[in-house]
Structures are given as structure tokens and as C-alpha cells.
N, C-alpha and C positions, 0 to 999 in steps of 0.2 A: 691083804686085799682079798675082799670074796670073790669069789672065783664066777658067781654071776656078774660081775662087776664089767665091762666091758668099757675100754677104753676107746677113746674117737684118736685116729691117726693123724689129725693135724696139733694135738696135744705133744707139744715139743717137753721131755721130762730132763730138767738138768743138776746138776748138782752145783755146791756152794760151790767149787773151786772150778765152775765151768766146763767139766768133763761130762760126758756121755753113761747113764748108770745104766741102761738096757737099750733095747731098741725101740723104735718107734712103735714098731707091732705089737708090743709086749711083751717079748720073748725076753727074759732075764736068765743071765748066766749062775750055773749052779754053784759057783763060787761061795762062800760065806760072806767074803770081801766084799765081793757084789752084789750085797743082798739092797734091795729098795726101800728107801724111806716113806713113809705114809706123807709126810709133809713134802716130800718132796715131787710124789706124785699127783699132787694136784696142780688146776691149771692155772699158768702166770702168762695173763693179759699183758698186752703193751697199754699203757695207758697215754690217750689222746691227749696231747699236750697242743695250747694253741702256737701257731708257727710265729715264730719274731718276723716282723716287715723288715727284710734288707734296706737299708739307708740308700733315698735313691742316690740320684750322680748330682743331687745340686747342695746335698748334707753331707756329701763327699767333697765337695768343694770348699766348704765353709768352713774356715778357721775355727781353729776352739780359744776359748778365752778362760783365763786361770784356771787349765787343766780342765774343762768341762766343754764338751764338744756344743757346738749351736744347734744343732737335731733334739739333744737333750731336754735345749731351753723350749725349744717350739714345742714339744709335746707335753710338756711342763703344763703350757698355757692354756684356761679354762675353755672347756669347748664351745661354749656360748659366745666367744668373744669374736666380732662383728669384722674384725680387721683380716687384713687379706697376710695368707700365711707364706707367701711368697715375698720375693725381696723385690716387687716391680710393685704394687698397689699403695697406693697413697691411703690408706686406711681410714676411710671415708663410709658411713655407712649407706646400705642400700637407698637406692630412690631418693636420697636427702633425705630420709625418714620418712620418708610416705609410704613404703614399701608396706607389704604383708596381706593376709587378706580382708576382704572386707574392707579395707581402708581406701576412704574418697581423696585422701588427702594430706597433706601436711596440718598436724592440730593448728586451728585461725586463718587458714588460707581461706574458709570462705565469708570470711570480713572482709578479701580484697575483692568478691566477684561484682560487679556492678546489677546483676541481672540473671536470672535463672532462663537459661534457654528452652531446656526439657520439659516436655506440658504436664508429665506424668511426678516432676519435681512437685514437692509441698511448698515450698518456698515461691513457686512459678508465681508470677502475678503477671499478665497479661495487658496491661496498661503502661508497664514500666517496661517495654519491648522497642520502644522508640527509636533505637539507633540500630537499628536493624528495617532495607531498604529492599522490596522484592520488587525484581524486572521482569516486567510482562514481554512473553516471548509468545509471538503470532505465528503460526501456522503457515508453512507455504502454500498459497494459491494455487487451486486446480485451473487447467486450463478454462473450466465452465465458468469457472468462480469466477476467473481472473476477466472475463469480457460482462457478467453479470453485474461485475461492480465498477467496471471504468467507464460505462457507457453511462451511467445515470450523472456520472462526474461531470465527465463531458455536457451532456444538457443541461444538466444545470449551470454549467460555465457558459454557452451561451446564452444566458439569462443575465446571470449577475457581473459575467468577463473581468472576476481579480481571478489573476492567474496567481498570484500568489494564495490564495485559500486553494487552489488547485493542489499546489506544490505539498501544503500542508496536509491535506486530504491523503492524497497518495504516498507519501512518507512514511505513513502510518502503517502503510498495507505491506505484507512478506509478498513481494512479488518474485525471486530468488532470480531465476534465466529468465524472467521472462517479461521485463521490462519495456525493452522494445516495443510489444505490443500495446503502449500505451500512446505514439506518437502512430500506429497504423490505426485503431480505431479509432482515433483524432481524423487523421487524413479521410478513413472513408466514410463515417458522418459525416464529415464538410462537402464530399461529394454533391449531397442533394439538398444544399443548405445555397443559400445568397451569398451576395459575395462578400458583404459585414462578416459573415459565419468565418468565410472562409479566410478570412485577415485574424480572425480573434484566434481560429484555428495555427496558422504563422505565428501569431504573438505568440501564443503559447507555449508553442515548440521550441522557441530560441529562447522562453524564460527556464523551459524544463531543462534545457541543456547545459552541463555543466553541474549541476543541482540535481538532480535525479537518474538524467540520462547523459549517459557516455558519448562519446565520440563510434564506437564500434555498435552500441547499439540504437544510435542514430542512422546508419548506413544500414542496418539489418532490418532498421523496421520500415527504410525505405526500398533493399530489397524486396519485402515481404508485399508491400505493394503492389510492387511492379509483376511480381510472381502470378498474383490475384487480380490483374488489372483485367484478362478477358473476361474474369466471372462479374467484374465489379462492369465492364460498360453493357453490359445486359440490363443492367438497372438505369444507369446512369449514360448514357450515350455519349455525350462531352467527357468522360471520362481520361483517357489519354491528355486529352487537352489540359484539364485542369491539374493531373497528376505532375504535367512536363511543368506548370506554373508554379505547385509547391515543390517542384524540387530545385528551380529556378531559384525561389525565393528563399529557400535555406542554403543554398550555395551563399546566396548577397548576404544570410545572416549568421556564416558563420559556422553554419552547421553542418554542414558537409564542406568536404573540399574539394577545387574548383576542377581537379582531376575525377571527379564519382563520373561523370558523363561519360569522358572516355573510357575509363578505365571499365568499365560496368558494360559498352560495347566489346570490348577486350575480352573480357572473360566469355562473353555471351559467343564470341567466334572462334576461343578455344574450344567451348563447350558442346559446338557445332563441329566442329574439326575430329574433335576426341569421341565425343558420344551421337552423333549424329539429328542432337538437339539445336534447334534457332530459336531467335528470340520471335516471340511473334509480331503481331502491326500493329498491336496498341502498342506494347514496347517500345520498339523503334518508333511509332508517333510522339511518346510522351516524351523522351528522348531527343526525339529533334525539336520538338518543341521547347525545352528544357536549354539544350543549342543555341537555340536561336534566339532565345532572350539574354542568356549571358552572352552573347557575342555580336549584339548592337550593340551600338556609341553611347557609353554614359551607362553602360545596363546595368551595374551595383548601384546606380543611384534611382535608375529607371523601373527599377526593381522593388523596390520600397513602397510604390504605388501600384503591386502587378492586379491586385486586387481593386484600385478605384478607391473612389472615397463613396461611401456607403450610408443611408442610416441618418441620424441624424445633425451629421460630419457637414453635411452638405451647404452650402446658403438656400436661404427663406427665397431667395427670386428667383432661384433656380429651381424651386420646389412648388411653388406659384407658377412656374410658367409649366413644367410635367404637368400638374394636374389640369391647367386649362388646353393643353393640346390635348391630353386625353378626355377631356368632355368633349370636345370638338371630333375627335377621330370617332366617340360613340355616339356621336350625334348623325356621324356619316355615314355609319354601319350597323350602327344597333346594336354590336356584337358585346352582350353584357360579358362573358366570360373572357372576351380580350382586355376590357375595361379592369374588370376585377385583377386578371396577372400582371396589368402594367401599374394599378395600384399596389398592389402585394411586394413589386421587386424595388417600389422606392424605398420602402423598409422603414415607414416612419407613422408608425401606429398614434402616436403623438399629437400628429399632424393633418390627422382626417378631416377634424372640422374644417382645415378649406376648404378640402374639396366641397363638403355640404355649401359654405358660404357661396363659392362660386358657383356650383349647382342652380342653386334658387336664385341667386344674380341673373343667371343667366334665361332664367325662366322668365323674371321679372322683364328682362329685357326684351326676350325674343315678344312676349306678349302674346303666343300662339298655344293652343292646345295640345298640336300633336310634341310640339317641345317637352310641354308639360306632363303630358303622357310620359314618353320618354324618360325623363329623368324621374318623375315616381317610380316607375319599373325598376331605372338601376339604382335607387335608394332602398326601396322596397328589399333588390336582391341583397345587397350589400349589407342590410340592417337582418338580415335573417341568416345571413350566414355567420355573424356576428361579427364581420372585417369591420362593417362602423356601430359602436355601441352607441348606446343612448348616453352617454355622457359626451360623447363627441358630435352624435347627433342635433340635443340639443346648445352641444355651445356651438355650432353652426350655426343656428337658427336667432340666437341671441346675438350674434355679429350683425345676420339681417336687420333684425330688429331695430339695434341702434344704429346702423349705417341709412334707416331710410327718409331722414331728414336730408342726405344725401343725394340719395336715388333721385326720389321725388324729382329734382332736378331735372334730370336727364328721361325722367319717362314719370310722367302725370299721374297716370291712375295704377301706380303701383300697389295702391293699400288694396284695389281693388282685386288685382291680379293675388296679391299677398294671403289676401281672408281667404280665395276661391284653393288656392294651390295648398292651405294650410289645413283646410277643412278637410280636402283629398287624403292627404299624409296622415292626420288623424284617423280617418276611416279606413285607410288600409293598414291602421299600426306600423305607425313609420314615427311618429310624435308621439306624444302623451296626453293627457290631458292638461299637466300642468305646464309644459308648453305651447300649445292651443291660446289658455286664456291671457301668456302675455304678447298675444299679434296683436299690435296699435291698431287703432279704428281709427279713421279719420272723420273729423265731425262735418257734415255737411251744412253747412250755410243756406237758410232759407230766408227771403224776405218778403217783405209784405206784398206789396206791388208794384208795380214798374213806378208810380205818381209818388208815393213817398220816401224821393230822394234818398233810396239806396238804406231804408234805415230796417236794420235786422228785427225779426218776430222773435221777440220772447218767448 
């Protein structure tokens, strides 16, 4: 070895028969025996061999069969092969065969689809989507919302009064908590309303009940009432009075029960006691009044009627005999705007042309001017505020008309009083024209002379 040669110290040098020929360092003994081989002091790498996988503990368990262990066979078997290498797997391959990537599917599975849902599918066709049903979901109502759209409900129900198109209407709306409030602005529109109003206002409550509205939020929205009842008789003065009659009248229909009266005092003197709150005097008025109807004789039946009959409920002789005390009472007083409320609260728009009929009757009759006067005035006012129109106007006038083969009877020169009083009306736009030209004329009779036996001039 040349002697620039220099050896690295982890260079282990051994000999064939596994003995020691020098040292590590180099240092060789001067021996001849011990002299060093060339071959032998080159260096012998371990060479990396890959490690055997120990057999775990379940190919320790598994019998062998004709001398060949089961670990053997398993690793025998192609690495491709889809089956589960474990003795628990039913050897089944992935997904049914739909597995892998990119794959939508089992090959033909989409000969069973009826329909491509995804819009962004090529297959999609948008006509063939039929059995697929979308439900419109409404929005909960803001408080603002919620009175902006139940109050047009409302009027227009007392217009055309089916409570069911009501029901319908409302059904529709997300009203969530706050339902209730559909039987309080019922109650305080019917405050300033007639008392037809305020019946259709009852009917409707006892149809919405059970169907829309609850039992709990029937008492809530007749608390709510009563809560607002001082702000509410500032408008309304009869207030108390009429609140004590609807709550009266849904005790008789059902709709509250027959305990709300007490019980509703009860709480109002805990909550005096506790918080040092009372109920106030419209409260307690509407209250006893509310008392005092259910606790007369016969009052769930007496109650049915708390409102009167109204409108055009009424009989035709009882609605004839209103309007002729009311020409009479304005005949005595002149007061056109008393005339006008006591027509207004019969509630029977319908039925004005009596009044005209008997009006100009009574003209015909009286046979006086200042009459005459008079009832032009309150036609006059009545025909301009539009309470009597011209289609009621004139079928007043047309009753006259044919009823004065009648008249005549009883008062002679009615044609005459008839043309004078009709000419009036005309000129103050009370008539028309085209009824002007159907007043009868009466033909006057003229004859010759006294000497020719009564015999008529041509």
C-alpha cells in the first residue's frame, strides 16, 4: 500500500477466517505472518437488503393447508384483484361498480333517470320538469305592513260582507304572533261605523274563530282593546259603551268565555295591588256594561240582537213611517243637517226614493210655498252631497208621476202645484232635463159658451 494512501477509521479490515489483520488505525504488526492483503484491505459495505414483513397475528392464526401456510396464498394473489384481503368482506366490488373517478354512474343507470334536474346538464330539458312542485313561502308581516293590509280587508267587507272571501284573503298573509290584531282593528273600525257595521263586524269574528284565530288570541286581541280604549274614546266618545256590547256579544258567540269579565277584573286588582296600576273608567265602563248584558234574563239569546236590526233587514212600513216623521220633524225645525243624520243612520241607500216620493206628496199636499221652499232646500242639500243621486232622484219623481191619477183625488189642482214645484227643482239642479219633460200636463177644457149645451171648442 502506498504509503500516501490513507485509510478512513470506520473502514473495518477483516480477514477470510474473521480474525483481526491490523488495527483500525493502520498500524500493522511487523510480523511476516501478519503482513496485509491488498484484497483484503479494501472496503466491504453491508449491502441493504429489503426487510421481510413479519406475519401479522391474524396469518398467525390461519391454518395452513397441504403444508403451505394461508399468508402465502394471500400474497400469491394479483394486486389488482378487487376483493377484500381480510376474512370479514363479502367480496363485493367498490360502489356496485360505479366507483372511480370521473364516473357519474353505473354503465345504463341513466336510462332509469326520468328527468335531468341540473340546468347546467346537456340532457336538462325544461319542459319535462313537471313533477317537481315549488311552495311559495311569504314573508312575516311588519307591524306597519300588518295594519296597512287588514284595514282595506276590513272595508272592503263592509261593502260586500262574505266573511268567507275574508277568511280567504287573510289566510294567505304570514301574519306569525300577530294575528290577534286582525279582530282589534275589526273592533276599532266598527267604533265609527252604524250599527249594520258593527253586526257584520260580530259576524265576522265568530266566523274567523276557530279558522284563523284562536281562543288565546281572541282574548288578546280583546285585551288589546281594552288597553287602547282611553285613546280610542277621544275619537269615539260611545266608546266604553260599544266595546262592553262586542265583548258581550262574543261571550253569547262563543268566543270568549263566560269567565273573561271577571277574570279580566281579577287580574286588573292584582295588578293594582302588585304594581300600583288600575284599570281606568272606560275599562271598568265597558266592563259593566259587558255585565250587565250577560246577566239579564234570556241574555245569550237577547244578545243576538245586541246590535238591532239594521239596513235593509228592516220592514218597508217601518221604513215609511222613519222617513215621514222625519219630514215632519224638518218641517218643524228646518234643521237640514239633523234631517240628513236621521237619514244617514237608516242605512238604506236603496230606499231614498221614498223619501223624495213622500217629499213632493207632501208638497202637493200642503199646497203652500213656504213647504215648498223648504223641502227644495233639503233636496237641494241632499242631492249635492250626493246622499240622494239622481237615479233615486229621479225614480222618486216617476212614483209621483204615476201615482197622480190618485192624488188628483184628494187635492184638485195638483198638476198645477206639480209643473210649479218641478220647474223649481229643474232650475236649481235638483232634476234633469229628462225628467222635467215626463211631468203630465193636464188638458184644460174650454167651451164654447154658456148657450151651447156644454158642447166642447175644437
Amino acid at each position: 500500500m502506498a504509503s500516501g494512501d490513507v485509510l478512513s477509521p470506520e473502514v473495518e479490515v477483516f480477514q477470510q477466517n474473521g480474525e483481526v489483520e491490523g488495527d483500525v488505525d493502520g498500524n500493522f504488526s511487523d510480523s511476516p505472518a501478519a503482513s496485509p492483503n491488498l484484497n483484503d484491505l479494501r472496503p466491504k459495505l453491508k449491502a441493504k437488503r429489503r426487510a421481510k414483513r413479519s406475519p401479522s397475528k391474524e396469518e398467525q392464526q390461519l391454518p395452513s393447508t397441504n403444508g403451505v401456510n394461508a399468508s402465502q396464498l394471500s400474497r400469491s394473489k394479483p394486486r389488482y384483484d378487487r376483493k377484500s384481503r381480510t376474512a370479514y368482506g363479502r367480496g363485493l366490488p367498490k360502489k356496485g361498480g360505479a366507483g372511480g373517478k370521473g364516473v357519474w354512474g353505473k354503465p345504463g343507470c341513466e336510462l332509469d333517470i326520468d328527468g335531468v334536474i341540473d340546468e347546467k346538464d346537456p340532457n336538462y330539458d325544461s319542459d319535462a320538469q313537471g313533477n317537481y312542485e315549488l311552495e311559495t313561502i311569504a314573508p312575516e308581516l311588519t307591524p306597519e305592513e300588518v295594519e296597512k293590509t287588514i284595514k282595506p280587508v276590513i272595508q272592503e267587507y263592509f261593502e260586500h260582507g262574505d266573511t268567507s272571501e275574508v277568511a280567504v284573503t287573510l289566510g294567505e298573509l304570514n301574519l306569525g304572533h300577530k294575528k290577534h290584531e286582525i279582530a282589534t282593528h275589526a273592533v276599532s273600525m266598527a267604533l265609527d261605523k252604524h250599527d249594520s257595521h258593527r253586526e257584520m263586524t260580530s259576524r265576522l269574528i265568530s266566523d274567523l274563530y276557530g279558522n284563523i284565530l284562536t281562543h288565546r288570541e281572541m282574548a288578546a286581541a280583546f285585551d288589546s282593546i281594552l288597553d287602547d280604549l282611553s285613546d280610542l274614546t277621544l275619537d269615539t266618545p260611545d266608546a266604553p259603551h260599544v266595546v262592553g256590547s262586542f265583548i258581550a256579544r262574543a261571550v253569547a258567540d262563543d268566543v270568549l268565555p263566560p269567565k273573561y269579565v271577571t277574570n279580566y277584573k281579577l287580574s286588573g286588582d292584582s295588578k293594582q295591588a302588585s304594581e300600583g296600576s288600575s284599570l281606568t273608567q272606560e275599562m271598568i265602563a265597558a266592563l259593566d256594561r259587558a255585565h250587565v248584558l250577560l246577566s239579564m234574563k234570556h241574555g245569550m239569546v237577547r244578545l243576538d240582537n245586541v246590535w238591532g236590526v239594521g239596513g235593509g233587514q228592516r220592514p218597508v212600513k217601518y221604513l215609511i213611517k222613519k222617513m215621514n216623521m222625519l219630514l215632519r220633524e224638518y218641517l218643524s225645525s228646518r234643521d237640514i243637517q239633523e234631517a240628513t243624520r236621521c237619514l244617514q243612520e237608516l242605512e238604506v241607500p236603496h230606499f231614498h226614493h221614498e223619501l223624495v216620493y213622500e217629499a213632493v206628496v207632501t208638497v202637493l199636499e200642503a199646497g203652500s210655498e213656504q213647504v215648498g221652499t223648504a223641502i227644495l232646500m233639503l233636496l237641494k242639500s241632499l242631492a249635492d252631497a250626493i246622499i240622494l243621486t239622481v237615479d233615486q232622484m229621479d225614480r222618486g219623481f216617476d212614483r209621483v208621476f204615476e201615482s197622480m191619477p190618485d192624488i188628483v183625488l184628494d187635492v184638485p189642482n195638483a198638476h198645477t202645484i206639480l209643473e210649479r214645484f218641478s220647474e223649481e227643482c229643474f232650475n236649481k239642479g235638483v232634476i234633469t232635463n229628462h225628467t222635467k219633460a215626463k211631468v203630465p200636463i193636464r188638458a184644460r177644457k174650454r167651451f164654447v159658451s154658456e148657450g151651447d149645451g156644454g158642447r166642447i171648442k175644437e
